[in-house]
C-alpha positions in Angstrom: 0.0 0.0 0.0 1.4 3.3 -0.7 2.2 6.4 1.6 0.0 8.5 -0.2 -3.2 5.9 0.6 -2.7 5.6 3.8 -2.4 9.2 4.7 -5.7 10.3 2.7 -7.5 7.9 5.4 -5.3 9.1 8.4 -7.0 12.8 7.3 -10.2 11.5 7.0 -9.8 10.2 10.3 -8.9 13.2 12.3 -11.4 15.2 10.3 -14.2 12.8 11.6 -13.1 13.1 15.0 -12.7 16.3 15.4 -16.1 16.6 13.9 -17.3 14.8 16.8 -15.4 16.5 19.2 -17.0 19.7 18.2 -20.6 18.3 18.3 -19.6 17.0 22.1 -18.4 20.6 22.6 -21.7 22.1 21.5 -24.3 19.7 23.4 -22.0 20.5 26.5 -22.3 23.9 25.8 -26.0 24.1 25.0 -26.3 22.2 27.9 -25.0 25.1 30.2 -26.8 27.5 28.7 -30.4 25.8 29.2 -28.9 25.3 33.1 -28.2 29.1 33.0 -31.7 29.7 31.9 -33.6 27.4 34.1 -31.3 29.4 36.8 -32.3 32.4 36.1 -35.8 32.4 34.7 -36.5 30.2 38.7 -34.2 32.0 40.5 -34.7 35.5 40.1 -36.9 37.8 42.7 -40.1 37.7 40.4 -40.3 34.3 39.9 -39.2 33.7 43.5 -42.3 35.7 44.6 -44.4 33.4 42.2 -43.3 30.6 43.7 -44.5 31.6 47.1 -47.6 32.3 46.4 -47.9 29.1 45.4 -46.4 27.7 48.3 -48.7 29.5 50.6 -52.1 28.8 48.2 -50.8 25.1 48.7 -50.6 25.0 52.3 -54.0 27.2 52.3 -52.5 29.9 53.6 -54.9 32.2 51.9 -54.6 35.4 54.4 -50.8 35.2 53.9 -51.6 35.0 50.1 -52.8 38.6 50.4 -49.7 40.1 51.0 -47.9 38.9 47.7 -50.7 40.3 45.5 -51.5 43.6 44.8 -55.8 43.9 43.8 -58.5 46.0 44.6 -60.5 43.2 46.3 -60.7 43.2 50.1 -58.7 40.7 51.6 -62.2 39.1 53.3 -63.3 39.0 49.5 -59.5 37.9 48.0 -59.9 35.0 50.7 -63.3 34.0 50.0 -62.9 34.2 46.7 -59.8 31.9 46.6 -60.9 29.4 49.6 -64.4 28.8 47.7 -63.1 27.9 44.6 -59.9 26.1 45.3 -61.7 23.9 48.4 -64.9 23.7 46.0 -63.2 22.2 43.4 -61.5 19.7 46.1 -57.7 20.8 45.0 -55.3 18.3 46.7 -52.2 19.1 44.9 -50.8 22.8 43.2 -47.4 22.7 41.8 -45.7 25.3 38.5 -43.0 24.8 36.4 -41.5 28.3 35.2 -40.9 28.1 31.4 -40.1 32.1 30.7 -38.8 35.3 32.2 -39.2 38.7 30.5 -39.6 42.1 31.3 -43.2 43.7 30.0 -43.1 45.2 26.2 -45.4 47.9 27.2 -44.8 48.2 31.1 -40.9 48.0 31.7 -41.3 47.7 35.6 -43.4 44.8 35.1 -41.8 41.2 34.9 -43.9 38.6 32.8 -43.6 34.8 34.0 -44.8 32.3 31.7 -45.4 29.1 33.9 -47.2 25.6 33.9 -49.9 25.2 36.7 -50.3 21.4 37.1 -53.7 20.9 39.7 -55.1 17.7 41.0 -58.9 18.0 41.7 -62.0 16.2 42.4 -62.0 16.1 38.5 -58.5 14.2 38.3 -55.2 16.3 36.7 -55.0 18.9 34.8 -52.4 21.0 33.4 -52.6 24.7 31.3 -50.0 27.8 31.1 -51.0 30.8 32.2 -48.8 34.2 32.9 -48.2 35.8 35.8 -47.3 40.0 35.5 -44.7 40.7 38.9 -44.2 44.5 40.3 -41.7 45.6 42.6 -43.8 47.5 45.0 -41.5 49.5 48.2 -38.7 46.7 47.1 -41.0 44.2 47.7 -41.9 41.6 44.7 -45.9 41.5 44.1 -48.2 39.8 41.9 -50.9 41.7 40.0 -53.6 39.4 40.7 -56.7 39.1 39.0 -58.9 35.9 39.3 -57.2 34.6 35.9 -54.3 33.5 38.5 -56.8 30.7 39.1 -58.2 29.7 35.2 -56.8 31.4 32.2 -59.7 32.7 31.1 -61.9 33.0 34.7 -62.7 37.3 35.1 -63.4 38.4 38.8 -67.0 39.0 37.9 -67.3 35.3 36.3 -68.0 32.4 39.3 -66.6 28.3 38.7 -69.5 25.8 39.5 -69.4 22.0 39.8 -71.7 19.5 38.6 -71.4 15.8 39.9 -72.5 13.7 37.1 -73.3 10.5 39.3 -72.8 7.2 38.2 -75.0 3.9 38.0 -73.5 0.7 40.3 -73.4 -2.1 38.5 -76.3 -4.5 38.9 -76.1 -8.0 39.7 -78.2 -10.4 37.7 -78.7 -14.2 37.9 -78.3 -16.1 34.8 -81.2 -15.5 33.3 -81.1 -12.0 33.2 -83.1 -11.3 36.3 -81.7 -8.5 38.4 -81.1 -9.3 42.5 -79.6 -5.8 43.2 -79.9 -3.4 41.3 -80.1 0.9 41.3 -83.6 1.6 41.3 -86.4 4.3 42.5 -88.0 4.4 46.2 -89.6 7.9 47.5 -88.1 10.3 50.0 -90.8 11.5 52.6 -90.5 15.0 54.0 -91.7 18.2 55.3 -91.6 21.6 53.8 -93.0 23.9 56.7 -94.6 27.1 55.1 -97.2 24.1 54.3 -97.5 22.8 57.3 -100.7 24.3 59.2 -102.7 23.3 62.5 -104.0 20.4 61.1 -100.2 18.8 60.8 -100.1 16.4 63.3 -96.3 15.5 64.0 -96.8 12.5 66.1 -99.4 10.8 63.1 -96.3 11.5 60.9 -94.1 9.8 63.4 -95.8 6.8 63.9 -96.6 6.2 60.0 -93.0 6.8 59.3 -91.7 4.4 62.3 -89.5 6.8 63.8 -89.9 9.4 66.9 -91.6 13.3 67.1 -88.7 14.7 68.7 -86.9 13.1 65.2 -89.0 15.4 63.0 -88.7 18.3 65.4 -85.0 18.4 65.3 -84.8 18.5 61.3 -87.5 21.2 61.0 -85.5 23.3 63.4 -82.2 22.4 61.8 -80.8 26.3 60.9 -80.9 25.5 56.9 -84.6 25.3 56.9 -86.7 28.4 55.2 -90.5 28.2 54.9 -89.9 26.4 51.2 -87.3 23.9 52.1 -88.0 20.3 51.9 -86.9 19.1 55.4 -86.3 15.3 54.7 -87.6 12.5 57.2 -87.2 9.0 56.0 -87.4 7.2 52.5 -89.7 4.4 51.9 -90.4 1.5 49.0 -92.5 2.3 45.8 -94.7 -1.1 47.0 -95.9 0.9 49.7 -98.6 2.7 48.2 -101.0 2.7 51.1 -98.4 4.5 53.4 -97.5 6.7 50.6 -101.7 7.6 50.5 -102.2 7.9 53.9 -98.7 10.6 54.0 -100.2 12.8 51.8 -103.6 13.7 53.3 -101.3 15.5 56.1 -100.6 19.0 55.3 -97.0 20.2 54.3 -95.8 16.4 53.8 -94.0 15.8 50.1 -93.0 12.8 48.5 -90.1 12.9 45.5 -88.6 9.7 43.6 -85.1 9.4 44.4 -82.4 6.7 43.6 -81.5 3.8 45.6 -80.3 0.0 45.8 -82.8 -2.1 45.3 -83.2 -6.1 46.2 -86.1 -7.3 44.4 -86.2 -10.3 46.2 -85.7 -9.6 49.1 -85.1 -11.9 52.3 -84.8 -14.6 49.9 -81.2 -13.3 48.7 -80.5 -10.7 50.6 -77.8 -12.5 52.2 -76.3 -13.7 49.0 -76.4 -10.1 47.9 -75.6 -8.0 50.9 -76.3 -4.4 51.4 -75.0 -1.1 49.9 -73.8 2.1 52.3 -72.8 5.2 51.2 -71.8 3.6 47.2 -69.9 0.9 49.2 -70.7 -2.7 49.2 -70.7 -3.7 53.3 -71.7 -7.0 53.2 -72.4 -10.3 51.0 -71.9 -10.0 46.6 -72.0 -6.4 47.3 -68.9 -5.8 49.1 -66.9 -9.2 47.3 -67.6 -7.4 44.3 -67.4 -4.0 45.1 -64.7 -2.5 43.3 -65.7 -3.5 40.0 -69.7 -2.7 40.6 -69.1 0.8 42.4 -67.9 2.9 39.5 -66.7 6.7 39.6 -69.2 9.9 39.4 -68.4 12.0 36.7 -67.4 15.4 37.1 -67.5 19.1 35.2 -65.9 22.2 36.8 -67.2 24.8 34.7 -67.1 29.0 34.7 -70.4 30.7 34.7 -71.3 34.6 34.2 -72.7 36.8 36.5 -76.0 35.5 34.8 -75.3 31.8 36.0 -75.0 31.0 32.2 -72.2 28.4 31.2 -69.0 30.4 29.6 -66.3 27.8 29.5 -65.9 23.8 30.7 -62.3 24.6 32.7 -62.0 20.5 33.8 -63.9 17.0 33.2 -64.2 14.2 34.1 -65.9 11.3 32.3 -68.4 9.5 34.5 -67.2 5.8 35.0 -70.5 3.3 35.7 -69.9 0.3 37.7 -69.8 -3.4 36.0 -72.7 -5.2 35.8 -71.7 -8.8 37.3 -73.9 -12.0 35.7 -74.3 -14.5 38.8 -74.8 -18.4 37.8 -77.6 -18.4 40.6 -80.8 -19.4 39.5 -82.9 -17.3 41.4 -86.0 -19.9 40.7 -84.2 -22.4 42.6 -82.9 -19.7 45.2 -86.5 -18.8 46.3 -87.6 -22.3 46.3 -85.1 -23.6 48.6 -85.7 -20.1 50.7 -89.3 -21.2 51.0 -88.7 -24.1 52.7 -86.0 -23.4 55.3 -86.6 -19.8 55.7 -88.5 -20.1 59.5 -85.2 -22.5 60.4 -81.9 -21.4 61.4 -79.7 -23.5 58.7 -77.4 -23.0 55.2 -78.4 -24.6 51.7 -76.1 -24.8 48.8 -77.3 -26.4 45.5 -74.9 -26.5 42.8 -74.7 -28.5 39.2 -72.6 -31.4 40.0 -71.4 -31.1 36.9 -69.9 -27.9 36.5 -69.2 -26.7 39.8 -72.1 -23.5 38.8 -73.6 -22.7 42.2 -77.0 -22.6 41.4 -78.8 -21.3 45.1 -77.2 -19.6 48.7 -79.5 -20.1 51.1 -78.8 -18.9 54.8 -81.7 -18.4 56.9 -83.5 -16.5 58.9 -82.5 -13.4 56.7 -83.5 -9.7 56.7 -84.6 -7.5 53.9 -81.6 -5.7 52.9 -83.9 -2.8 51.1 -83.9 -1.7 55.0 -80.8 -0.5 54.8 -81.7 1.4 50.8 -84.6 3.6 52.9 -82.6 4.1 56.2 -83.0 1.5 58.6 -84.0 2.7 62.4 -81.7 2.2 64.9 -85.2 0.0 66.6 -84.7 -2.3 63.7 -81.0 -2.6 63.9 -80.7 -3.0 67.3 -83.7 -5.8 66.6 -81.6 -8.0 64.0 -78.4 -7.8 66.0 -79.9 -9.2 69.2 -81.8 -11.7 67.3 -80.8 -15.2 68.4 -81.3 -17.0 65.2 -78.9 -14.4 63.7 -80.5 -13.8 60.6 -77.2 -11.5 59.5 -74.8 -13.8 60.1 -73.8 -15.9 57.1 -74.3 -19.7 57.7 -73.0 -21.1 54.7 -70.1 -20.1 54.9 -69.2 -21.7 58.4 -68.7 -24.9 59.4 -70.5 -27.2 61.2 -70.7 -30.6 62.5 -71.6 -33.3 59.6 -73.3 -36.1 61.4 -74.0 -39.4 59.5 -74.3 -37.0 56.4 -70.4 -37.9 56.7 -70.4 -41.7 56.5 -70.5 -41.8 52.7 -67.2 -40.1 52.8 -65.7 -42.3 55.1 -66.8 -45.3 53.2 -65.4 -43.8 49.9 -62.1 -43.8 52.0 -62.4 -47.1 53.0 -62.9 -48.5 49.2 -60.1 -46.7 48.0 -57.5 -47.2 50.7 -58.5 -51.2 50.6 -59.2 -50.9 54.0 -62.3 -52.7 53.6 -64.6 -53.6 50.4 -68.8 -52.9 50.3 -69.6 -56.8 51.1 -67.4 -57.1 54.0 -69.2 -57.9 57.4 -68.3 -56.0 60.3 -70.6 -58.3 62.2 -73.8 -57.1 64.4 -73.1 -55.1 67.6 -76.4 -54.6 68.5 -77.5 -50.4 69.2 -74.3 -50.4 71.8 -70.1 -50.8 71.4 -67.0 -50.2 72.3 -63.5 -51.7 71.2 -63.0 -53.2 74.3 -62.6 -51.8 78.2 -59.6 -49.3 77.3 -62.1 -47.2 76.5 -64.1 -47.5 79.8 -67.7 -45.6 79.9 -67.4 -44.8 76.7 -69.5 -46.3 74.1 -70.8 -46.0 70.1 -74.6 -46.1 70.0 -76.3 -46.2 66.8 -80.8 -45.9 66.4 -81.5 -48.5 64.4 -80.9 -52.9 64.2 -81.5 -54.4 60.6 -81.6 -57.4 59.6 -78.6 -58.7 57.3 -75.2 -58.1 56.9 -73.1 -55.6 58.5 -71.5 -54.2 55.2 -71.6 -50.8 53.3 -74.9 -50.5 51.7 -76.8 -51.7 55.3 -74.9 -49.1 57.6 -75.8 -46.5 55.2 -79.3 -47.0 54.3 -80.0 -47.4 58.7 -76.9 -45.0 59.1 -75.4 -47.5 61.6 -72.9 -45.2 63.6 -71.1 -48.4 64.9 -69.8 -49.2 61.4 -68.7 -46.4 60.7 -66.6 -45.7 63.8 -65.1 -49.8 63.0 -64.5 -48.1 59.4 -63.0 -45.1 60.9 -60.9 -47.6 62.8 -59.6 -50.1 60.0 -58.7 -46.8 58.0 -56.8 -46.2 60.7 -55.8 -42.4 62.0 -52.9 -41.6 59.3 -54.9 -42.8 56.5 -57.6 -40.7 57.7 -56.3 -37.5 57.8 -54.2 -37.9 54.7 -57.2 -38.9 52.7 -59.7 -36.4 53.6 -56.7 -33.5 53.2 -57.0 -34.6 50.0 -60.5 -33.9 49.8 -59.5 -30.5 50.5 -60.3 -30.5 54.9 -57.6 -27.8 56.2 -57.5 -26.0 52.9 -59.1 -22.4 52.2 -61.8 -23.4 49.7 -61.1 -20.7 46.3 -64.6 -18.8 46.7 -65.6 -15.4 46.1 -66.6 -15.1 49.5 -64.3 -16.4 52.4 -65.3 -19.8 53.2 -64.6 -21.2 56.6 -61.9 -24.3 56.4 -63.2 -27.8 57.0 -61.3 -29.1 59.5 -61.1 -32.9 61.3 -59.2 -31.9 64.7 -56.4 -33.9 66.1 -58.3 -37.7 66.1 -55.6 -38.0 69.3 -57.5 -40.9 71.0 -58.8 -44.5 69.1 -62.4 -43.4 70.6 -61.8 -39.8 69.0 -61.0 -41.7 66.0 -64.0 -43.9 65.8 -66.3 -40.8 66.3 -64.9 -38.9 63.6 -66.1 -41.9 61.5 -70.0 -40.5 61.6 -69.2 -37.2 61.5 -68.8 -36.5 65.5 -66.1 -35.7 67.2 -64.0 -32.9 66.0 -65.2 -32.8 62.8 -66.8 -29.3 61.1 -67.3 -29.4 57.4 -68.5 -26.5 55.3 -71.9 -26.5 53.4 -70.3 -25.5 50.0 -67.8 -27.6 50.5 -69.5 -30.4 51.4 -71.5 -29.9 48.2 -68.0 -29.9 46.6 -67.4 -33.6 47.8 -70.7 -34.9 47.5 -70.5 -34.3 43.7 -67.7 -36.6 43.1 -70.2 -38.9 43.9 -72.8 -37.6 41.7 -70.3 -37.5 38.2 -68.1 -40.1 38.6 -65.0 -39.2 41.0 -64.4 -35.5 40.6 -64.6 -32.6 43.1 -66.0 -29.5 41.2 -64.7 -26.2 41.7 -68.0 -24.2 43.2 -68.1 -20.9 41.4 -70.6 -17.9 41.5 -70.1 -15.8 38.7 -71.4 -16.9 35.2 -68.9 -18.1 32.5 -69.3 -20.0 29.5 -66.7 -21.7 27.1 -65.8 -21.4 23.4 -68.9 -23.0 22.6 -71.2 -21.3 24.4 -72.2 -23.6 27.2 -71.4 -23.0 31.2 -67.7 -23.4 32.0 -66.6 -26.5 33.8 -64.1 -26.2 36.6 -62.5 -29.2 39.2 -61.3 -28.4 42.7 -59.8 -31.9 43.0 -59.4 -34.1 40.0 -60.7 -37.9 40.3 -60.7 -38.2 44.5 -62.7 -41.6 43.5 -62.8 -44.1 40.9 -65.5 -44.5 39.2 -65.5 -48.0 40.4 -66.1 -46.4 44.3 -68.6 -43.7 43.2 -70.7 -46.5 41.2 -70.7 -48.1 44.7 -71.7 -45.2 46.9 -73.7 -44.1 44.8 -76.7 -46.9 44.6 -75.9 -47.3 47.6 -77.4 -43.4 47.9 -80.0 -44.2 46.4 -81.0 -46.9 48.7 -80.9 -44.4 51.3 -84.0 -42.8 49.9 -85.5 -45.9 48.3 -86.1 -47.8 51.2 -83.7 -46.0 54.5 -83.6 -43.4 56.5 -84.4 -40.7 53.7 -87.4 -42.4 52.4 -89.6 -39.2 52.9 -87.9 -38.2 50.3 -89.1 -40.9 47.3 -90.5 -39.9 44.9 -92.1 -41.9 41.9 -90.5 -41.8 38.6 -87.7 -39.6 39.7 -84.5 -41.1 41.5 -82.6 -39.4 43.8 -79.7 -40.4 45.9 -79.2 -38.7 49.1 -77.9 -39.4 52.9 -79.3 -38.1 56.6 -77.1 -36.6 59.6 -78.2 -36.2 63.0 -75.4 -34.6 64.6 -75.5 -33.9 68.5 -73.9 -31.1 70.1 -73.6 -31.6 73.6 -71.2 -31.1 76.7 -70.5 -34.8 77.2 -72.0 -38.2 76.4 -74.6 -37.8 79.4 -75.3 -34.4 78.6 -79.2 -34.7 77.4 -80.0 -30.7 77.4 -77.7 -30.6 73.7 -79.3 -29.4 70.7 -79.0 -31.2 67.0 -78.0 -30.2 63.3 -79.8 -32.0 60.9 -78.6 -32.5 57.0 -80.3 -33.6 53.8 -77.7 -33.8 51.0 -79.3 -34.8 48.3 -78.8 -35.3 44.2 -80.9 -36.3 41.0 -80.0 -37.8 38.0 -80.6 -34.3 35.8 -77.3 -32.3 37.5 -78.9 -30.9 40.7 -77.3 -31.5 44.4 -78.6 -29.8 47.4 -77.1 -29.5 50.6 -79.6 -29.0 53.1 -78.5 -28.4 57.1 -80.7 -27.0 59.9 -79.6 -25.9 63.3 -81.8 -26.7 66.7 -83.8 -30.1 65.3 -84.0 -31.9 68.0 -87.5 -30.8 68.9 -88.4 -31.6 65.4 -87.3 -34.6 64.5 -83.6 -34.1 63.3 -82.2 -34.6 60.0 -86.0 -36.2 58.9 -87.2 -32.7 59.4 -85.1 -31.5 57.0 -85.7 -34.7 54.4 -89.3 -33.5 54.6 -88.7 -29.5 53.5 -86.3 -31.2 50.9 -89.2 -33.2 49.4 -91.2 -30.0 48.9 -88.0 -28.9 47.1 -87.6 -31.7 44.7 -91.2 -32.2 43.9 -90.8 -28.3 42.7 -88.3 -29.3 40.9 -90.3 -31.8 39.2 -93.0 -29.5 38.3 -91.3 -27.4 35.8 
């Protein structure tokens, strides 16, 4: 390669670079100079003096505010003015960013300061420029302030009004369409006093309206009230027309439409539903759901002229309505399975064993939660909180003790640890046993002798508690507990709601053991749960995941979900499951045949008592129950001793299926 070649790219070299090197030497020096700006447009005394009044409007200092401004306005007006809007508007946040700095064209001892006012308000952010004219005043830096310092284009004579646009809450609907809570109309009862005359009794109006004289006397002499204001008293339902009548024969009472959340169906799913508070879900659907029904109001801060007429829109923001949430709750089945329990204290779940869709929530007594829409009187809270039969308190999603409703779990077990088979004997022990005289006073009793062997499909048709505690036994302790944690006992249950673990206690004695083998002892299962279980026997050996809200898959039909995948064979739910059905064919649930429908289902009378002697305890009673067409209720009542136990409940559970039938 020659000399010559080599130095031409040597040049071109260096020429690059020191191309580069001058490019570097500009961006540093453009660099300075944007510093040197910043610096002196935000440092200077002007802008200095803009920056404090800022400071001070920020920390509503609006007095001190005063002093850095020079206006005509009073300072009682300059603070009014400024406190009303600011604080009307619900400013949280005031921060500038100076962009310029330059001395007036037309006014040389005035300094013009170009800035960015950034404010956060009930209508969200919101950024404009806007100019600020500074005067030094006895060597003192001072704003000439004009009500433009607050909007661009606001004049002092012009006033900035809000209007709340308020949203809807989303409704909740079953799945077919049918709204259980939803924003609707009820009518707000109340006074205005210029028509009031002698013929205005206040105690008539205080005994229609359920609440107390000195009530209405108190709100008519609240300070706000002029001879034309409406003085409200208490809101009541559209469906109560005659009350509504009777209102408005007395002088000076008026009744407007106003919006509310409504619960069509009242005690019937009130519980499921819950209540609404000030736009917040506090109990039930409504609070699990909350965040997506509740929505955001809308709002427009606006300036009006001195003739209240609309000049400008300064801020908005866009109303946000809450989601409407599709339930797979049938609300047919809902308020037939209400129906029957809803004088009981007790929890019902019914769900398609086949999808896991929870079809009815049932927890009874209930309350009305449109109570709570109108204003519910402190007489009728105090009422539902002392109530013993707690009709607020959510039953289904407790735990409670199973009883013999428990057995076909423990003989599932037994099949599929080998701990036993269906045809072996146990032998006959009579309505009286115990292992032997380790265990001293204490004995299994079981109701009922029968004829025949001792083996699976016997002990459950006459629930025979003895062969289930010799089940619970040959299982053994280990097996037990391992098993049914595989049923999901110990586990938080996925639910919208929180579900209440199923637990099985610490089985620590071979008597504690045996109990747990009818569903005594320290044994609590939960009603959705248990509905959870009982459909592995239903379809074949899978748990189904219980699930509220409605989905459907890619061809349109109701999503399928398992909690636990095959928990059974299908060789052990064939087995329990006739079996089942013997139960109600010819055994303890035989209230509950019914011709030319068959339905498998199994009793449990649990006691709770002190001790074995105790004889004052009370009883739960269960029903669980499935047909051949995808339905499975679980039924449980509290306090059934009186009544007959778990064949009080078999009896309301008919009624239920022979509803069924009919449609």
């Amino acid at each position: 390669m020659s000399r010559k070649k080599v130095n031409k790219k040597s040049v071109k070299a260096e020429k690059k670079k020191s191309k580069f090197k001058a490019i570097f030497i500009l961006a540093i020096v453009l660099v300075i100079v944007a510093l040197g700006i910043f610096f002196y447009t935000n440092r200077t005394e002007p802008s200095l003096a803009l920056r404090e009044y800022f400071s001070k409007l920020s920390n509503k200092e609006y007095e001190a505010m005063y002093d850095l401004v020079i206006t005509d306005m009073s300072k009682e007006d300059f603070v009014s003015r400024i406190k009303n809007i600011y604080e009307g508007i619900e400013t949280t946040s005031i921060s500038i960013a100076i962009t310029t700095n330059s001395t007036n064209e037309e006014d040389k001892e005035l300094t013009n300061i170009t800035y960015t006012n950034k404010i956060e308000t009930m209508a969200g952010s919101e950024s404009f420029i806007n100019t600020a004219k500074v005067k030094q005043v006895d060597g003192k830096y001072k704003i000439l302030w004009d009500s433009s310092m607050i909007f661009p284009d606001l004049k002092d004579n012009q006033k900035v009004r809000v209007n709340t646009i308020s949203h809807t809450r989303g409704t909740i609907y079953d799945k077919n369409g049918l709204a259980l809570a939803k924003d609707g109309s009820i009518y707000q009862v109340g006074l205005v006093p210029g028509k009031m005359n002698e013929t205005t009794n206040l105690d008539t109006i205080a005994s229609l309206l359920n609440i107390s004289r000195e009530t209405i006397q108190n709100n008519l002499n609240a300070s706000y009230v002029k001879d034309d204001t409406f003085v409200p008293l208490r809101n009541i339902s559209r469906e109560e027309q005659e009350l509504k009548n009777k209102l408005l024969q007395i002088k000076g009472i008026m009744i407007s439409d106003m919006t509310a959340r409504v619960y069509p169906y009242k005690e019937a799913t009130s519980i499921l539903t819950g209540y609404v508070q000030e736009k917040e879900g506090k109990t039930g659907l409504e609070y699990a759901f909350n965040d997506r029904l509740k929505g955001e109001d809308g709002v427009e801060i606006y300036i009006v002229d001195e003739n209240g007429s609309k000049v400008k829109t300064v801020q908005t923001k866009e109303v946000k309505n809450g989601e409407d949430i599709k339930l797979t709750i049938d609300v047919n089945i809902q308020n037939k399975v209400y129906e029957q329990f809803k004088e009981d204290q007790g929890a019902s779940v019914v769900i398609n064993y086949n999808t896991g869709e929870v079809l009815a929530l049932v927890s009874t007594p209930s309350y009305d939660a449109n109570k709570f829409s109108l204003g519910i009187t402190d007489e009728e809270w105090e009422k539902l909180q002392n109530d013993n039969k707690k009709p607020m308190f959510n039953k289904y999603l407790a735990t409670y003790a199973p009883g013999s409703s428990f057995k076909p779990i423990i003989g599932a077990i037994g099949l599929m640890t080998n701990s036993f088979t269906a045809t072996d004997d146990f032998g006959r022990s009579g309505t009286k046993w115990q292992k032997d005289s380790s265990w001293k006073d204490l004995y299994i009793t079981t109701l009922e002798t029968y004829s025949g062997p001792a083996n699976l499909e016997n002990a459950l048709v006459y629930s025979d508690n003895i062969y289930f505690a010799k089940a619970a036994l040959k299982i053994g302790k280990n097996n037990l507990q391992k098993e049914l944690n595989k049923l999901g006992f110990n586990e938080k249950l996925s639910f919208v709601q929180d579900v209440s673990k199923s637990t099985f206690g610490s089985m620590d004695s071979e008597a504690s053991l045996a109990n747990s083998g009818y569903g005594q002892s320290e044994i609590l299962v939960n009603p959705i749960h248990m509905a959870s279980i009982y459909s592995a026997f239903a379809n074949g050996g899978n748990m189904v995941q219980p699930y509220i809200e409605y989905e459907l898959d890619e061809q349109g039909n109701p999503v399928s979900k398992i909690y636990k995948q095959e928990v059974f064979s299908q060789r052990v739910t064939d087995i329990i499951k006739q079996d089942l059905i013997q139960v109600v064919e010819k055994g303890t649930a035989k209230d509950c045949k019914i011709e030319g429908k068959t339905i498998a289902g199994k009793t449990g009378t649990a006691e709770i008592k002190e001790n074995q002697n105790d004889t004052n305890g009370t009883e739960i009673g269960w029903f669980n129950s499935f047909d051949e067409n995808g339905i499975l209720l679980i039924a449980m009542c509290q306090d059934t001793k009186a009544v007959g136990g778990s064949h009080y409940v078999v009896k309301k559970v008919r009624n239920f299926w022979d509803e069924v039938i009919k449609e």
